[in-house]
mmCIF file as gemmi writes it, N, C-alpha and C atoms, coordinates in Angstrom:
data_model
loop_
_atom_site.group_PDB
_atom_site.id
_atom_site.type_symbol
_atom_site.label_atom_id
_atom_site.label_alt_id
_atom_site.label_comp_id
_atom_site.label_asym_id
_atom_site.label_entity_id
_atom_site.label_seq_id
_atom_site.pdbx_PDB_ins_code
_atom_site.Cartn_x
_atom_site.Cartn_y
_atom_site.Cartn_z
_atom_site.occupancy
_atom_site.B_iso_or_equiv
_atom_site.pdbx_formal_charge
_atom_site.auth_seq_id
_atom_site.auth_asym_id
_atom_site.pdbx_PDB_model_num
ATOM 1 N N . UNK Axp A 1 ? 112.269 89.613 105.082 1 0 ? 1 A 1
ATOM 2 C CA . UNK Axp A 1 ? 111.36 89.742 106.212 1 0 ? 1 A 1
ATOM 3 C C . UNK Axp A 1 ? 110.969 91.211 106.384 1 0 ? 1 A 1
ATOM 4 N N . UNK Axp A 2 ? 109.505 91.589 106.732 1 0 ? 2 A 1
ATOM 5 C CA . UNK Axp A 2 ? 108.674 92.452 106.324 1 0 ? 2 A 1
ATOM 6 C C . UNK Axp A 2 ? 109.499 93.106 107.928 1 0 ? 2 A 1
ATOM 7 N N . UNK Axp A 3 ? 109.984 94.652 108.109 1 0 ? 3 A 1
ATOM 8 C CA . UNK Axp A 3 ? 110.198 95.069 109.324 1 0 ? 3 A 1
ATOM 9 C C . UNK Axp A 3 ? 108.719 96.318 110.054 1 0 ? 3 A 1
ATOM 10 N N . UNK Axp A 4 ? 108.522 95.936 111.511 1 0 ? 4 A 1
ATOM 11 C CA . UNK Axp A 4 ? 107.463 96.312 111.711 1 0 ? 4 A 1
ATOM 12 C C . UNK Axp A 4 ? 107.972 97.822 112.462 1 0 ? 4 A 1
ATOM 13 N N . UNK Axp A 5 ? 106.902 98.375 112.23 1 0 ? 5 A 1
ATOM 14 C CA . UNK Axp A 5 ? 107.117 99.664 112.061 1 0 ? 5 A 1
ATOM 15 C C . UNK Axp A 5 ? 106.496 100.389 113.38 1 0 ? 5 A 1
ATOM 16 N N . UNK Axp A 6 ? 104.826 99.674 113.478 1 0 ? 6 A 1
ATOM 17 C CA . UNK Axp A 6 ? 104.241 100.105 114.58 1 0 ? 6 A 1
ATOM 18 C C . UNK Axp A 6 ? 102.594 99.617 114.341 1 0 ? 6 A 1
ATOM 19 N N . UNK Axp A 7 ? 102.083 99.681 115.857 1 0 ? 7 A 1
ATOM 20 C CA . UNK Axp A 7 ? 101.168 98.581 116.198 1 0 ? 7 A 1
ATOM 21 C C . UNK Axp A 7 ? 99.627 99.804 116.49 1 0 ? 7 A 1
ATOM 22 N N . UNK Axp A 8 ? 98.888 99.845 116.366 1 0 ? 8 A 1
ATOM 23 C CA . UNK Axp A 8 ? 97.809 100.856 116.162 1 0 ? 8 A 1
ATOM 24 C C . UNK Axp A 8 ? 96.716 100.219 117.186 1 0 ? 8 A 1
ATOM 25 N N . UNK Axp A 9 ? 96.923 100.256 118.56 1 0 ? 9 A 1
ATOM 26 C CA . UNK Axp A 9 ? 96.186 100.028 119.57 1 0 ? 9 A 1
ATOM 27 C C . UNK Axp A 9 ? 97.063 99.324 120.66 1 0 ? 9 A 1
ATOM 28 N N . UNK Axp A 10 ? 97.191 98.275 120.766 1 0 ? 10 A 1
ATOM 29 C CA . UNK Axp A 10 ? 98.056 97.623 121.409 1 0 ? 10 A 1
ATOM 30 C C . UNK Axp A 10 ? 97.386 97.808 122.495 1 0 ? 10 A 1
ATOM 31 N N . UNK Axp A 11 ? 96.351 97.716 122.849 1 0 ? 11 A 1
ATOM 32 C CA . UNK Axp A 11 ? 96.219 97.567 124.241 1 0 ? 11 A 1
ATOM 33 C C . UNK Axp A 11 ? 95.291 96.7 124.723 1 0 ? 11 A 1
ATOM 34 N N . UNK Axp A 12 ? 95.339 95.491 123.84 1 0 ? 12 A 1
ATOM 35 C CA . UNK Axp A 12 ? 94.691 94.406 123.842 1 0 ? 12 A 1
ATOM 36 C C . UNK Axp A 12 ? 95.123 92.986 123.142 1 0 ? 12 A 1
ATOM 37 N N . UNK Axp A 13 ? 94.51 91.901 123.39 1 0 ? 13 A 1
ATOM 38 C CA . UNK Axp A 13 ? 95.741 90.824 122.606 1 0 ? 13 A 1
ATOM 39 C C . UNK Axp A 13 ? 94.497 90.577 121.339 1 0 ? 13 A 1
ATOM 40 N N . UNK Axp A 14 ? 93.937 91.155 120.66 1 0 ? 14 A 1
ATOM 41 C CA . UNK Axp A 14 ? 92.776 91.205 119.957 1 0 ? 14 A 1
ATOM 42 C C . UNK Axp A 14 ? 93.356 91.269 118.401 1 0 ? 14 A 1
ATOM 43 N N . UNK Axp A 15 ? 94.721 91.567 118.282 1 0 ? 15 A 1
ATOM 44 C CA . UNK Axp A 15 ? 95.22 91.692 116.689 1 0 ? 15 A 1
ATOM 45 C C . UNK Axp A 15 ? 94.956 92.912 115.969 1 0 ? 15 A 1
ATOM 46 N N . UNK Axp A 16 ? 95.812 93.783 116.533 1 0 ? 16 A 1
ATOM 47 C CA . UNK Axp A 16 ? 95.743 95.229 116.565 1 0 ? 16 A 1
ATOM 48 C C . UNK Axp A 16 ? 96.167 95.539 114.922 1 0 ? 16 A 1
ATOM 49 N N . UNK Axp A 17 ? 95.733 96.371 114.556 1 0 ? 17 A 1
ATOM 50 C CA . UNK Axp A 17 ? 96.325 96.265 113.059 1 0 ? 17 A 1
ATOM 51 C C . UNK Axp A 17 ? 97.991 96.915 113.507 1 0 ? 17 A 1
ATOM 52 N N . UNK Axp A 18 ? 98.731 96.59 111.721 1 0 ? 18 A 1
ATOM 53 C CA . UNK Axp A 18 ? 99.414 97.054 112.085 1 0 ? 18 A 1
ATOM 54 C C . UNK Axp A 18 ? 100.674 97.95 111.074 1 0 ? 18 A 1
ATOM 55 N N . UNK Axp A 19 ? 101.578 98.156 110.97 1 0 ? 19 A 1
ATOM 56 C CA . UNK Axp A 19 ? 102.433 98.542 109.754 1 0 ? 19 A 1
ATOM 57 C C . UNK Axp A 19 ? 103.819 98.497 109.874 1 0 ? 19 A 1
ATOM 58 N N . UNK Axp A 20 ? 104.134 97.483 108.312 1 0 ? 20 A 1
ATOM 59 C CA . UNK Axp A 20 ? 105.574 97.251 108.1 1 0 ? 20 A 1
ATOM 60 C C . UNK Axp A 20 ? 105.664 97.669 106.906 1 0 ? 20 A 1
ATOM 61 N N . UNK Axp A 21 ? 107.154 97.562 106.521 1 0 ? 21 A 1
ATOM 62 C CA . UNK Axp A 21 ? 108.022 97.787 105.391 1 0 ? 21 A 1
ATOM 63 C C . UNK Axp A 21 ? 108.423 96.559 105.118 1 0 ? 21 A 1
ATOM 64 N N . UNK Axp A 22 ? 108.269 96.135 104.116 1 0 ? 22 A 1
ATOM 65 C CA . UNK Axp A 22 ? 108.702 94.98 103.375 1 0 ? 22 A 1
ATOM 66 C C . UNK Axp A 22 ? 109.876 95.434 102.088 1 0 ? 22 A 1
ATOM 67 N N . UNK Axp A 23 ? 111.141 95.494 102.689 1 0 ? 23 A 1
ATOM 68 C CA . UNK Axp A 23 ? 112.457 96.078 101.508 1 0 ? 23 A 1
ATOM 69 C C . UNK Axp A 23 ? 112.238 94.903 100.669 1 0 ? 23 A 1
ATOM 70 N N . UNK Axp A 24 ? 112.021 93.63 100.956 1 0 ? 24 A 1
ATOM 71 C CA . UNK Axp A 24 ? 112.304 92.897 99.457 1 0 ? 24 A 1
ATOM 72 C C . UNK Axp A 24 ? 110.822 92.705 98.396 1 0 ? 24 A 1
ATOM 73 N N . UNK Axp A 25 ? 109.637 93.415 98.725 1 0 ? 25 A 1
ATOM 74 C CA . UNK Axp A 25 ? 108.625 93.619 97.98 1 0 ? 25 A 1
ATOM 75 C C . UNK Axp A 25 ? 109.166 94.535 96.802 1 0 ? 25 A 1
ATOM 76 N N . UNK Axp A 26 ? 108.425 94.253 95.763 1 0 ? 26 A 1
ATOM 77 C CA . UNK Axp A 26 ? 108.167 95.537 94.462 1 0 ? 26 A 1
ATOM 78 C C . UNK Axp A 26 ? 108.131 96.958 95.215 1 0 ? 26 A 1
ATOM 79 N N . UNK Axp A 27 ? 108.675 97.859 94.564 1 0 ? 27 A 1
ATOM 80 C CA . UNK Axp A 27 ? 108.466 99.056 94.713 1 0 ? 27 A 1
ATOM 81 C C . UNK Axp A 27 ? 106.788 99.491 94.75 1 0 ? 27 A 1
ATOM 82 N N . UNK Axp A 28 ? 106.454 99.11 94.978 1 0 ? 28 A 1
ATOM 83 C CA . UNK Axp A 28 ? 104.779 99.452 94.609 1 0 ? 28 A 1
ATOM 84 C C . UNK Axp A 28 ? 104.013 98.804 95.903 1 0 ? 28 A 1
ATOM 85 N N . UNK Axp A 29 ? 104.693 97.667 96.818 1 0 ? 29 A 1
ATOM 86 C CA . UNK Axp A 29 ? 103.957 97.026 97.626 1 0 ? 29 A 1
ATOM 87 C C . UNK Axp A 29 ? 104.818 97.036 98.98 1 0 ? 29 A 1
ATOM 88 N N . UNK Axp A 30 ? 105.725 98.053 99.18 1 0 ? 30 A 1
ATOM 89 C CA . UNK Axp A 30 ? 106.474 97.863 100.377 1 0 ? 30 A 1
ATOM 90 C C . UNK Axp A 30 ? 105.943 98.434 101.561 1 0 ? 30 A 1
ATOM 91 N N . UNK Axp A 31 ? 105.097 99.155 101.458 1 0 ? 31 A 1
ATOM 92 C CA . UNK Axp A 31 ? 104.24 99.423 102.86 1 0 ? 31 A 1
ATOM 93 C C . UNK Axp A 31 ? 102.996 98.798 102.997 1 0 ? 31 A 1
ATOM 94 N N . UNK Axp A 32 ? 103.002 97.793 104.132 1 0 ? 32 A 1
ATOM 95 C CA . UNK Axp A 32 ? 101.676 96.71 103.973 1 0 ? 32 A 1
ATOM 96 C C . UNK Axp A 32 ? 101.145 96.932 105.821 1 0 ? 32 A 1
ATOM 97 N N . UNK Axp A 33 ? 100.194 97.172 105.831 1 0 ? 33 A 1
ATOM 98 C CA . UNK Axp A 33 ? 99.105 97.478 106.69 1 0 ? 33 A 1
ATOM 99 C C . UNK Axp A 33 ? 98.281 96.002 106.847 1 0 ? 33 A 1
ATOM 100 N N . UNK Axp A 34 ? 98.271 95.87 108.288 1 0 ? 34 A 1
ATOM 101 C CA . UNK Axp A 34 ? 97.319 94.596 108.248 1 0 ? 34 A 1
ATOM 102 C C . UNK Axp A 34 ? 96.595 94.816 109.308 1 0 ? 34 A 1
ATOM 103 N N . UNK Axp A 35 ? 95.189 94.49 109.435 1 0 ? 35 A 1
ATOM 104 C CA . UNK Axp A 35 ? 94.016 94.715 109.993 1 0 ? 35 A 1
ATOM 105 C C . UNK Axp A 35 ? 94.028 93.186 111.388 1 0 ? 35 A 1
ATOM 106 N N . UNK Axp A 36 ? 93.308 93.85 111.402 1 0 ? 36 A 1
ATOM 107 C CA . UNK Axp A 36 ? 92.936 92.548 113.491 1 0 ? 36 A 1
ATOM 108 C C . UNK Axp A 36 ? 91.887 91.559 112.839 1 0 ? 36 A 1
ATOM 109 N N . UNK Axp A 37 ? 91.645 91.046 111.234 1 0 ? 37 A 1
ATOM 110 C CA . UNK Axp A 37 ? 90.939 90.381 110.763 1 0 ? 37 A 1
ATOM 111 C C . UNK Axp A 37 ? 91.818 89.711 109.889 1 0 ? 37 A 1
ATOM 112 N N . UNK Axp A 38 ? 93.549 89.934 109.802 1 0 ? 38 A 1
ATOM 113 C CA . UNK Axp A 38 ? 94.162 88.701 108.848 1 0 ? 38 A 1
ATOM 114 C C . UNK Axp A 38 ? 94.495 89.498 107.316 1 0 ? 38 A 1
ATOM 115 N N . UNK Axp A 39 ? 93.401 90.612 107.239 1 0 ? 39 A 1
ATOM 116 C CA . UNK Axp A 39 ? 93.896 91.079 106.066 1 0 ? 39 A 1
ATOM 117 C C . UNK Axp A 39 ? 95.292 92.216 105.676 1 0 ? 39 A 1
ATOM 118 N N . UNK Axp A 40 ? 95.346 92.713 104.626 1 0 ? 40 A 1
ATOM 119 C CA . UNK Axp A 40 ? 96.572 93.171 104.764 1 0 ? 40 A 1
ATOM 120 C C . UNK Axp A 40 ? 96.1 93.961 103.532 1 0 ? 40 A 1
ATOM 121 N N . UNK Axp A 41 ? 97.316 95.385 103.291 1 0 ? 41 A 1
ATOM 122 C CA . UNK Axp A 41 ? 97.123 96.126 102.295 1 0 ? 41 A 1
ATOM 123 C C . UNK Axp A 41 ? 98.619 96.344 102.136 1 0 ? 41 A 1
ATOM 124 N N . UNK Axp A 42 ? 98.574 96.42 100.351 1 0 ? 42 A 1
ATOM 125 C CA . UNK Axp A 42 ? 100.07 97.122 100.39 1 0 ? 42 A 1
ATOM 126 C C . UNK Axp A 42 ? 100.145 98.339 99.391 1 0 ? 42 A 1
ATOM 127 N N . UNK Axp A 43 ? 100.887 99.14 99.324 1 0 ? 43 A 1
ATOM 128 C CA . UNK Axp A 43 ? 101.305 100.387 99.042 1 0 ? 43 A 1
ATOM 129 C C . UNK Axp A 43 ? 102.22 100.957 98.409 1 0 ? 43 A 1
ATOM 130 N N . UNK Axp A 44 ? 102.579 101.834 97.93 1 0 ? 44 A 1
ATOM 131 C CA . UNK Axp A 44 ? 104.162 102.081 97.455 1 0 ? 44 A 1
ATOM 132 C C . UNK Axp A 44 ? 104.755 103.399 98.272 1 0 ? 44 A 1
ATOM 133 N N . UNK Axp A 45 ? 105.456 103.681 99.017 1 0 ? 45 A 1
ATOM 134 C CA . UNK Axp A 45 ? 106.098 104.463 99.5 1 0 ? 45 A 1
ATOM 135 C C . UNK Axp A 45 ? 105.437 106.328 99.204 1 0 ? 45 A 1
ATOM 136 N N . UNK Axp A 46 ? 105.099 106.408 98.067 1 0 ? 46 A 1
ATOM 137 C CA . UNK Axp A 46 ? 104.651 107.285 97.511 1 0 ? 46 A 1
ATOM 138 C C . UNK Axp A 46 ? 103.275 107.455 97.944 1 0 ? 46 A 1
ATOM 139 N N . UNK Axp A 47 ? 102.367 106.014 97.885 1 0 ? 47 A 1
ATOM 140 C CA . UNK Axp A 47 ? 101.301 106.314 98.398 1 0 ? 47 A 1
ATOM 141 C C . UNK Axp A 47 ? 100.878 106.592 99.736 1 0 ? 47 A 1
ATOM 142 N N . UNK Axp A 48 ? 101.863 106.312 100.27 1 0 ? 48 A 1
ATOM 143 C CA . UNK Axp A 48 ? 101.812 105.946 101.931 1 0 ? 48 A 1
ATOM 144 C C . UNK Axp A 48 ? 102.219 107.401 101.941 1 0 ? 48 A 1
ATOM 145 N N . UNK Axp A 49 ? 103.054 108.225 101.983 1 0 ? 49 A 1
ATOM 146 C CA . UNK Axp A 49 ? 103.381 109.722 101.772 1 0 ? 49 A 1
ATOM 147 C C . UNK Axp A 49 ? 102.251 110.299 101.405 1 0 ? 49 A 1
ATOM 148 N N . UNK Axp A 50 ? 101.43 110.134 100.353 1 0 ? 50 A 1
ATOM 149 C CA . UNK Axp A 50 ? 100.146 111.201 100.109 1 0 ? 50 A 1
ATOM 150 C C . UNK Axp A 50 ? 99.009 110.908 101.43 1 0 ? 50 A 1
ATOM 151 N N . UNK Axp A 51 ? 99.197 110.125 101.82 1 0 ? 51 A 1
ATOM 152 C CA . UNK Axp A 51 ? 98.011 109.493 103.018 1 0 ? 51 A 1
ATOM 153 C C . UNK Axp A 51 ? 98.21 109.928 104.498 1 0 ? 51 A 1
ATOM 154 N N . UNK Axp A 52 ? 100.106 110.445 104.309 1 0 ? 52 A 1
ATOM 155 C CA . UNK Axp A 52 ? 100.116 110.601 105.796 1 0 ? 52 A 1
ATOM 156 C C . UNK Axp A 52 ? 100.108 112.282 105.406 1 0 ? 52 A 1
ATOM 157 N N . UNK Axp A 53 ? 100.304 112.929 104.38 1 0 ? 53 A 1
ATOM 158 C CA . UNK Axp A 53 ? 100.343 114.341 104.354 1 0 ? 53 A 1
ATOM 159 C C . UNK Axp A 53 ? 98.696 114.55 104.124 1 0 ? 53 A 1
ATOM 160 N N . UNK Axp A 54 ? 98.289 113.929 103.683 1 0 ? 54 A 1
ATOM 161 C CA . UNK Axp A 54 ? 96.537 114.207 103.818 1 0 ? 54 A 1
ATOM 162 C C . UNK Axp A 54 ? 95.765 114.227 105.433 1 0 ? 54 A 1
ATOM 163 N N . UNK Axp A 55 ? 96.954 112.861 106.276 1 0 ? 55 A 1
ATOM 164 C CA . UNK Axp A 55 ? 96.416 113.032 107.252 1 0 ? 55 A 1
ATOM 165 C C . UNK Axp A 55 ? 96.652 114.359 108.541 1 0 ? 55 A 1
ATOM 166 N N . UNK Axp A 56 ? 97.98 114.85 108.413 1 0 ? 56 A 1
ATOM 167 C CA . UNK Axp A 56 ? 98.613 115.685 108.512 1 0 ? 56 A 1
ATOM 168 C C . UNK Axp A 56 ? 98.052 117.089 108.428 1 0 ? 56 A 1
ATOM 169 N N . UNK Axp A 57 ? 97.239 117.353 107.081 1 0 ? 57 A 1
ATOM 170 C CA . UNK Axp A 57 ? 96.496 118.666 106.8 1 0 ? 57 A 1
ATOM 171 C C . UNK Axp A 57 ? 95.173 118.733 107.177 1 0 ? 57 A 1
ATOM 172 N N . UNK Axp A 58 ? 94.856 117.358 107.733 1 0 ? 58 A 1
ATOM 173 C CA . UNK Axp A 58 ? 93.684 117.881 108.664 1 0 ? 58 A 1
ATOM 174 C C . UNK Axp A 58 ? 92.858 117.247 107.237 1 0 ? 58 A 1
ATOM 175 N N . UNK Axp A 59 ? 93.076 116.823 106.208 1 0 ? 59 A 1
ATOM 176 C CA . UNK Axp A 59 ? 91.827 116.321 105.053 1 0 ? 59 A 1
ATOM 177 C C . UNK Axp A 59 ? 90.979 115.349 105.652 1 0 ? 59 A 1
ATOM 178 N N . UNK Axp A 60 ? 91.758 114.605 106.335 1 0 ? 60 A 1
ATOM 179 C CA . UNK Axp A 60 ? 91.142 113.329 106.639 1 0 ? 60 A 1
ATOM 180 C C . UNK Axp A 60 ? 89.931 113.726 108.276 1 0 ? 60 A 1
ATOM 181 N N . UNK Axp A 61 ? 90.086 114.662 108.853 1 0 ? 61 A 1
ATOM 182 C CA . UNK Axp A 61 ? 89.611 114.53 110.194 1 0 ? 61 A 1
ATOM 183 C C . UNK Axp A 61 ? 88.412 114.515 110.159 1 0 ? 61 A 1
ATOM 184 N N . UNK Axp A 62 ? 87.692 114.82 109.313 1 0 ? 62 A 1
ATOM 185 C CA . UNK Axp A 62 ? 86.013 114.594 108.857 1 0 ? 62 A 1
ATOM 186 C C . UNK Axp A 62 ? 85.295 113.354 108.454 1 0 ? 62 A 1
ATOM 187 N N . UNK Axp A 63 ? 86.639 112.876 107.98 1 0 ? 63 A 1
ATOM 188 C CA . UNK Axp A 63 ? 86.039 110.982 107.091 1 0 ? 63 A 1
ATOM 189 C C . UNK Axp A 63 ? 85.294 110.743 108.185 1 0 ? 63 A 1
ATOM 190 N N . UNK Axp A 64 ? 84.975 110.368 109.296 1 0 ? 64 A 1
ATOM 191 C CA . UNK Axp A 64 ? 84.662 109.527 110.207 1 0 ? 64 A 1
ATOM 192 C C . UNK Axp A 64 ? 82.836 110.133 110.932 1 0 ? 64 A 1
ATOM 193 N N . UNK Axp A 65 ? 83.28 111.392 110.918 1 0 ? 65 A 1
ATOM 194 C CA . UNK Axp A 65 ? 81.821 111.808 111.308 1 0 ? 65 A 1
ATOM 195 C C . UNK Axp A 65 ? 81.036 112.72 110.033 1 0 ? 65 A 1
ATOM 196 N N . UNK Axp A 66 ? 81.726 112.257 108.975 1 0 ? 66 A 1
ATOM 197 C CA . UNK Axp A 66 ? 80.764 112.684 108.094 1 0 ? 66 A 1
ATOM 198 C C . UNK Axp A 66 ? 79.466 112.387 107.354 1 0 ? 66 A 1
ATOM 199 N N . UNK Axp A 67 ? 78.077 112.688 107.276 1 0 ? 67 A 1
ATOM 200 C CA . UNK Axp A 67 ? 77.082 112.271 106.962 1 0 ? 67 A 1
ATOM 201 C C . UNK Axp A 67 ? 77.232 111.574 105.656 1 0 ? 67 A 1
ATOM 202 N N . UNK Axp A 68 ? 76.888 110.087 105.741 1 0 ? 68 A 1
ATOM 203 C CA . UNK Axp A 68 ? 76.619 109.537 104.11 1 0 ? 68 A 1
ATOM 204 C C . UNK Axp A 68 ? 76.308 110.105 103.564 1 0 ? 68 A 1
ATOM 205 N N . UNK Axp A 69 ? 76.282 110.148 102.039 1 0 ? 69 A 1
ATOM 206 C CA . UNK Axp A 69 ? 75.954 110.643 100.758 1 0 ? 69 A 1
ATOM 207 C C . UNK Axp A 69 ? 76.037 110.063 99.554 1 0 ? 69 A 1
């Protein structure tokens, strides 16, 4: 059983995404992210580490208001 980690809004009963650890997944799929639409992503520990130190250094704070291209 996948253990949950933490809920990314919660302030609605709308199906907040969310993130667990799944110890009995492959090494490659134990961090799984699931969206307020049913879907789900999974990860490997490693990747989930480059994503939160990207988010961390400030790489990511532009994704969102940055002009298409």
């Amino acid at each position: 059983m996948a253990q949950h980690v933490a809920t990314f809004c919660g302030s609605c009963n709308c199906g907040c995404p969310e993130l667990y650890i799944d110890h009995e997944a492959p090494e490659t799929q134990r961090v799984v992210l699931t969206d307020d639409f049913g879907q789900r992503v999974q990860m490997s520990a490693d990747q989930w580490q480059d994503l939160v130190a990207s988010a961390k250094s400030g790489e990511l704070d532009a994704v969102l208001t940055a002009p298409a291209t």
